[in-house]
C-alpha positions as MATLAB code, in Angstrom:
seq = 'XXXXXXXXXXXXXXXXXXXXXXXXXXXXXXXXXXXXXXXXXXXXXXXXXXXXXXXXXXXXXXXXXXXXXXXXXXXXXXXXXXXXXXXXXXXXXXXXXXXXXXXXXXXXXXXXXXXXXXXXXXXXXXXXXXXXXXXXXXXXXXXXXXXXXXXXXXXXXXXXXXXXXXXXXXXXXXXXXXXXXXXXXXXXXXXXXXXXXXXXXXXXXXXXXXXXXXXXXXXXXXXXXXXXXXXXXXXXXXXXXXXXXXXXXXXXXXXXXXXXXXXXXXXXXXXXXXXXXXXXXXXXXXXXXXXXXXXXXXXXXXXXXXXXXXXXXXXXXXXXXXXXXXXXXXX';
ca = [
      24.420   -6.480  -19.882;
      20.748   -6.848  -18.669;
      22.022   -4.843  -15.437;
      23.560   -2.512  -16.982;
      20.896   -1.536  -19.237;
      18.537   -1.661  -16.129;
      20.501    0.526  -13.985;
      20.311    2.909  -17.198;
      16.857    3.027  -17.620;
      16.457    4.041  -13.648;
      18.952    6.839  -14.507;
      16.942    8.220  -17.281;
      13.710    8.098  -15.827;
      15.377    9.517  -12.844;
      16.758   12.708  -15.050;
      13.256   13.040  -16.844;
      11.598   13.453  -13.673;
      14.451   15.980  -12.432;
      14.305   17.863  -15.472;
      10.274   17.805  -14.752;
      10.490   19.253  -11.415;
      12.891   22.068  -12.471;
      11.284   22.430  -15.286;
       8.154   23.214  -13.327;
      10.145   24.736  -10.856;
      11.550   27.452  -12.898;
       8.258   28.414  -14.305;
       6.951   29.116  -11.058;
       9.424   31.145  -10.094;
       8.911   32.989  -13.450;
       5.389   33.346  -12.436;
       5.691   34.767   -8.987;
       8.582   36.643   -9.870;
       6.267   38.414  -12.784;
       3.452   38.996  -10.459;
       5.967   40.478   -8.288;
       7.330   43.143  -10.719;
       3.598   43.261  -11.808;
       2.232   44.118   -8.585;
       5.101   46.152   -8.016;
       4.161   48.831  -10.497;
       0.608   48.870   -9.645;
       1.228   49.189   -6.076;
      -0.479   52.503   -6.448;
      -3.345   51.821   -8.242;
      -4.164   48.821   -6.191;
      -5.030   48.976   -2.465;
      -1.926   47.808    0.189;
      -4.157   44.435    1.100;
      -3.740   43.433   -2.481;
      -0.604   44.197   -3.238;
       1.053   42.891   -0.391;
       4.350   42.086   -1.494;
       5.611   40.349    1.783;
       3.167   37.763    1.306;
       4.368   37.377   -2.338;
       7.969   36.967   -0.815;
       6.915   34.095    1.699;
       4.997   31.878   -1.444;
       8.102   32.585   -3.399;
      10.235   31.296   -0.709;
       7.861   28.502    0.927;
       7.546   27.168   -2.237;
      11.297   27.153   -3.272;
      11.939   25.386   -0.206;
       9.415   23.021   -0.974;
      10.486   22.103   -4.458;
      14.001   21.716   -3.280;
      13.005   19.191    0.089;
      11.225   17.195   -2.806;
      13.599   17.099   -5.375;
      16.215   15.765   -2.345;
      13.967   13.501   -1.510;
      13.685   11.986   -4.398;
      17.193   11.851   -4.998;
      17.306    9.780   -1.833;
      14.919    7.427   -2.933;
      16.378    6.919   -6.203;
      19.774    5.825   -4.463;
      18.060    3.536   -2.177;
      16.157    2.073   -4.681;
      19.480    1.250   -6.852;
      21.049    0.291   -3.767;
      18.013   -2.495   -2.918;
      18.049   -3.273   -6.614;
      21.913   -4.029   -6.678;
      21.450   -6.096   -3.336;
      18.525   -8.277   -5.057;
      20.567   -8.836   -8.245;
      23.413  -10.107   -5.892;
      20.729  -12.097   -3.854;
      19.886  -13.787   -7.031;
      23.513  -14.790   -7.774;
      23.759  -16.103   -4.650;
      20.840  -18.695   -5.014;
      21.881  -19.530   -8.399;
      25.843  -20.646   -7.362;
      24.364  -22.195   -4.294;
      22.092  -24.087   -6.707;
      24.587  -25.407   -8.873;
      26.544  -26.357   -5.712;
      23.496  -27.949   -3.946;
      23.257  -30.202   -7.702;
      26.473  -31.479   -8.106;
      27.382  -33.553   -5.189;
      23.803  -34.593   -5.301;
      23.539  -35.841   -8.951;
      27.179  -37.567   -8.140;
      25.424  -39.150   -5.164;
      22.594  -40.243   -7.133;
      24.336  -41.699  -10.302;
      26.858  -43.550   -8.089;
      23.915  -45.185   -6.054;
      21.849  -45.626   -9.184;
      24.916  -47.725  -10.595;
      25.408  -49.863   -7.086;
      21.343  -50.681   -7.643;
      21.243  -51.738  -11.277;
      24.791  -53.417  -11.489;
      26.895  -55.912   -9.599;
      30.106  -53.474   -8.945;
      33.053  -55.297   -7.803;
      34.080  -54.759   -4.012;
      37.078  -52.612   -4.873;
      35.418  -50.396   -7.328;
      32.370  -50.453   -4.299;
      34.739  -48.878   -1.745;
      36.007  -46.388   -4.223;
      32.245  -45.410   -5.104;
      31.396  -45.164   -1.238;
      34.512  -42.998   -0.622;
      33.803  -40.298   -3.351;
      29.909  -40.261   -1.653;
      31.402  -39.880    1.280;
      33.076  -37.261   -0.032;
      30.389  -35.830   -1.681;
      27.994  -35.600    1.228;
      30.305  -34.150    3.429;
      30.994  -31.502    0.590;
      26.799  -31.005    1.203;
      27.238  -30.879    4.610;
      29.930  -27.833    4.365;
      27.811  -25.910    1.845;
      24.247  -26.256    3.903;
      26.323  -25.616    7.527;
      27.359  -22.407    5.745;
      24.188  -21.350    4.337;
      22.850  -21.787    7.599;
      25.496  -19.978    8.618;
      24.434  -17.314    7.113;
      21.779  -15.645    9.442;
      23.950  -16.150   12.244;
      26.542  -13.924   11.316;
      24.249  -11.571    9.914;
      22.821  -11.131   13.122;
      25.690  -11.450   15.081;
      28.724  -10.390   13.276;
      30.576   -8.546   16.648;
      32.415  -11.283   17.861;
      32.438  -11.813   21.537;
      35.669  -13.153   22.770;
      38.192  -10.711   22.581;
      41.230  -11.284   24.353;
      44.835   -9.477   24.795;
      47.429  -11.336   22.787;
      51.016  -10.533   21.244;
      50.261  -10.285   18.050;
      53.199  -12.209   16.097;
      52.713  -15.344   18.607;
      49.334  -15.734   17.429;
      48.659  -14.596   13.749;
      51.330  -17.111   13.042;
      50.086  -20.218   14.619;
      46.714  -19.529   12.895;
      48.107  -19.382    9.293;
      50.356  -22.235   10.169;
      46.379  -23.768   11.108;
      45.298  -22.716    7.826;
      47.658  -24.140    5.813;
      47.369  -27.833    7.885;
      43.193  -27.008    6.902;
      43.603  -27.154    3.687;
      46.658  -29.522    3.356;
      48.925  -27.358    2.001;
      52.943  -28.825    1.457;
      55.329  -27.270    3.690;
      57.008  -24.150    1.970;
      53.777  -23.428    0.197;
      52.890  -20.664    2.961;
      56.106  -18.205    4.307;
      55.628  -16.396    7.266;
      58.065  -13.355    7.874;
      58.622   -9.829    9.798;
      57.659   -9.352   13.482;
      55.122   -7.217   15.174;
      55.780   -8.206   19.456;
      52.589   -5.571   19.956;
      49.604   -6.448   22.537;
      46.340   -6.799   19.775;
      42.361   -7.481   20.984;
      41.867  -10.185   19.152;
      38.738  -13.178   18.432;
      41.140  -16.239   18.205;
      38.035  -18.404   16.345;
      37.012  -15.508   14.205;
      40.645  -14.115   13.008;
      40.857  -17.731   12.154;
      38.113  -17.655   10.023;
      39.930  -14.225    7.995;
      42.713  -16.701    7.592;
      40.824  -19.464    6.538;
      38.963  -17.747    3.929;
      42.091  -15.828    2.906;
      43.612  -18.762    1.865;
      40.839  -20.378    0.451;
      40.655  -17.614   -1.864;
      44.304  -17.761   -3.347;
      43.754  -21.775   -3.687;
      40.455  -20.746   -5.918;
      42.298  -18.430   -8.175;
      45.538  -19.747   -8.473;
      46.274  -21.709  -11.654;
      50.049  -22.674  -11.083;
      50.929  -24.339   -7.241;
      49.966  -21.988   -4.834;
      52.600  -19.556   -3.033;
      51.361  -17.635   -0.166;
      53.719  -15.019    1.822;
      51.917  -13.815    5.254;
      54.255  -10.815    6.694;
      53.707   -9.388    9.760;
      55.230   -5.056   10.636;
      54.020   -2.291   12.849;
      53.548    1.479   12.764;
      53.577    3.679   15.993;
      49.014    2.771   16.198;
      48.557   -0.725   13.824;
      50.156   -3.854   13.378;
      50.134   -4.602    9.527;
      49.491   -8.053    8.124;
      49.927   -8.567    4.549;
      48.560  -11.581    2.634;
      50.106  -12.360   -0.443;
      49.499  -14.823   -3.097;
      50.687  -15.763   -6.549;
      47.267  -16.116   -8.376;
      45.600  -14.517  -11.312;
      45.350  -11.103   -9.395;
      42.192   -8.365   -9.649;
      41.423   -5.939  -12.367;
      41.486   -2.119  -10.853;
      37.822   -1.879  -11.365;
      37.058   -4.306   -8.914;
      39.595   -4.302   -6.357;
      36.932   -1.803   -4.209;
      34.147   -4.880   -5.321;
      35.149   -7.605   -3.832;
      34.317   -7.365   -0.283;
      30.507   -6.901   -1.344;
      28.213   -8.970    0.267;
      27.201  -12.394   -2.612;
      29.685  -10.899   -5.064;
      31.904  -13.230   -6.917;
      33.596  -11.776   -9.645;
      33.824  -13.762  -13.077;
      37.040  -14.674  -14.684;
      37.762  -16.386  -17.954;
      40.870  -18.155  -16.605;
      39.111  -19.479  -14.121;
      35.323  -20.099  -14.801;
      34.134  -23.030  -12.788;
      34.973  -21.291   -9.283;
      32.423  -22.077   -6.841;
      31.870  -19.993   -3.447;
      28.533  -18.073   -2.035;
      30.411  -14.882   -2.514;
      30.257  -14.287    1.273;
      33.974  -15.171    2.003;
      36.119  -11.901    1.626;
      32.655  -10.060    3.198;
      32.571  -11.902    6.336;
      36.791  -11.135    6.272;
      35.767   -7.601    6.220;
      33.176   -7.478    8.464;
      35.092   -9.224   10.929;
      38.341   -7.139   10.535;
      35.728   -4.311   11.214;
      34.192   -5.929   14.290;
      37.847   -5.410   15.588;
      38.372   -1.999   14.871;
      41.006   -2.869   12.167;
      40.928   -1.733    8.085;
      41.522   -4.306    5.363;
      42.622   -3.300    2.060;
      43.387   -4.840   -1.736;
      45.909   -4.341   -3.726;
      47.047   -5.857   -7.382;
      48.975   -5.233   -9.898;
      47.332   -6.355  -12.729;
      46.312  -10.157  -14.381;
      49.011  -12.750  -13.301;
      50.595  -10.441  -10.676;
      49.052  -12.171   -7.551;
      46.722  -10.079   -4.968;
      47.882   -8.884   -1.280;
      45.368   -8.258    1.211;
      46.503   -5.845    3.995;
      45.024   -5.820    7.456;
      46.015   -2.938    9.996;
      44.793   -4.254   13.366;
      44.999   -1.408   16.446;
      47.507   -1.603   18.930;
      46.512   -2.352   22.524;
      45.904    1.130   24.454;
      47.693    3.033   21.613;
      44.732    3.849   18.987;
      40.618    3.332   19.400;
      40.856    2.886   22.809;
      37.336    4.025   23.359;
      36.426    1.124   20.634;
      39.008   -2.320   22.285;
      37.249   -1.282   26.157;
      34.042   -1.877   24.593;
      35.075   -5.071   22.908;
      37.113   -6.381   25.900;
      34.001   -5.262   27.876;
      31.902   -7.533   26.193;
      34.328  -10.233   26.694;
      33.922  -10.162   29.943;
      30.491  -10.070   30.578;
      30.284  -13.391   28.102;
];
């Protein structure tokens, strides 16, 4: 709400000033234009180095162009400033779940040593205390190694080790890796269609599209998780779609959700933690290899699908996989 009513006040001020400048600018052009018609009538009353109406002409124009390069301009500042204003608010989400994700495996941490110190714990109930620490701190470990991650990929998003592989030999192995990740029971993830087309593809950073993929339909999936990864072609792409069975994405922000910090709130599912960089890195790095990634869902409860179109080897964006491959090389 507090956004909302910010981004209206920039609006209106915006419009005021608009309204201002034409405001201004129309009686201007009311002016000259009189002094025109004015000077017009007394042309022969007045000498020709007064009423010079070329002169006249120029101002009129000079100054329409003027009033027109400022009122862009201003226009172009306004979006950047709502842009940088929408970027900070996201910043500011971003501290405050990696905050709350910083706290908790710390205070578990501290009340479970806190206990050890004060009490005599029995040796069983010991082991069980140092195995949820354990757990804990490498829990810290992932969140810090990711916020440090951060800048890294920021800087250096292109990936750099492009190779030429067959695309339904490889995509499969690294779901089949995702799903052994996260521990997933066989016939949780189905793998289907073929697609035998030469791809340029980052083995360790398609793996991390994957990864976060699936992390994402764990997160919002309330019943045991179902996820369907089928692979097709057309005549330039090789399609992958990612399907799962969780609480799916509203219309509204289905074009959202790849924005960098965003995590979108749902009621069925409040506690959700994440930096809200996931499903941006996914696009980025879909980007970085030429390829277009997509959302679709039918509604609450229908389950999302993700669809990736990756370009076929010497078929489409040539110009675009000899770079990449290029770059391989030299690395």
């Amino acid at each position: 709400m507090r956004k909302q009513r910010s981004l209206f006040y920039h609006i209106f001020i915006f419009v005021l000033v608009q309204i201002a400048w034409l405001s201004l600018f129309a009686f201007w052009i009311y002016r000259t234009v009189s002094s025109l018609v004015l000077l017009n009538r007394a042309e022969d009353q007045v000498s020709s180095q007064i009423a010079s109406k070329g002169g006249n002409v120029f101002a009129l124009v000079a100054g329409s162009v003027l009033f027109i390069a400022v009122s862009v301009g201003m226009t172009l500042i306004f979006r950047y400033l709502n842009v940088q204003l929408r970027l900070t608010h996201l910043y500011d989400q971003f501290i405050a779940n990696i905050t709350h994700e910083l706290k908790s495996p710390l205070a578990s941490i501290q009340l479970y040593l806190e206990t050890l110190r004060v009490r005599d714990v029995p040796l069983e109930k010991r082991r069980e205390f140092v195995q949820t620490m354990t757990t804990d701190t490498q829990r810290l470990q992932n969140l810090i190694d990711s916020i440090l991650d951060i800048s890294g990929r920021e800087q250096k998003m292109v990936v750099d080790r492009f190779q030429i592989v067959t695309a339904d030999e490889v995509i499969p192995n690294l779901m089949r890796d995702a799903a052994e990740q996260f521990r997933l029971p066989e016939g949780v993830v189905t793998i289907s269609g073929k697609a035998p087309y030469p791809c340029v593809i980052d083995l360790s950073s398609f793996r991390i599209v994957l990864n976060n993929l699936t992390d994402n339909a764990m997160k919002y999936t309330m019943r045991p998780v179902k996820i369907d990864l089928t692979l097709s072609a057309t005549p330039k792409h090789v399609i992958l779609q990612f399907s799962d069975n969780g609480i799916g994405i509203d219309a509204k922000d289905q074009k959202k959700i790849f924005h960098k910090f965003l995590r979108i709130y749902n009621q069925d599912i409040p506690n959700v933690k994440g930096t809200g960089l996931g499903l941006h890195w996914v696009k980025q790095i879909v980007n970085a290899h030429g390829g277009k990634i997509s959302v679709y869902s039918e509604g609450k409860g229908q389950g999302t699908t993700f669809r990736i179109a990756l370009p076929i080897y010497r078929t489409t964006k040539k110009r675009h996989i000899n770079r990449l491959l290029k770059i391989a090389r030299k690395r």
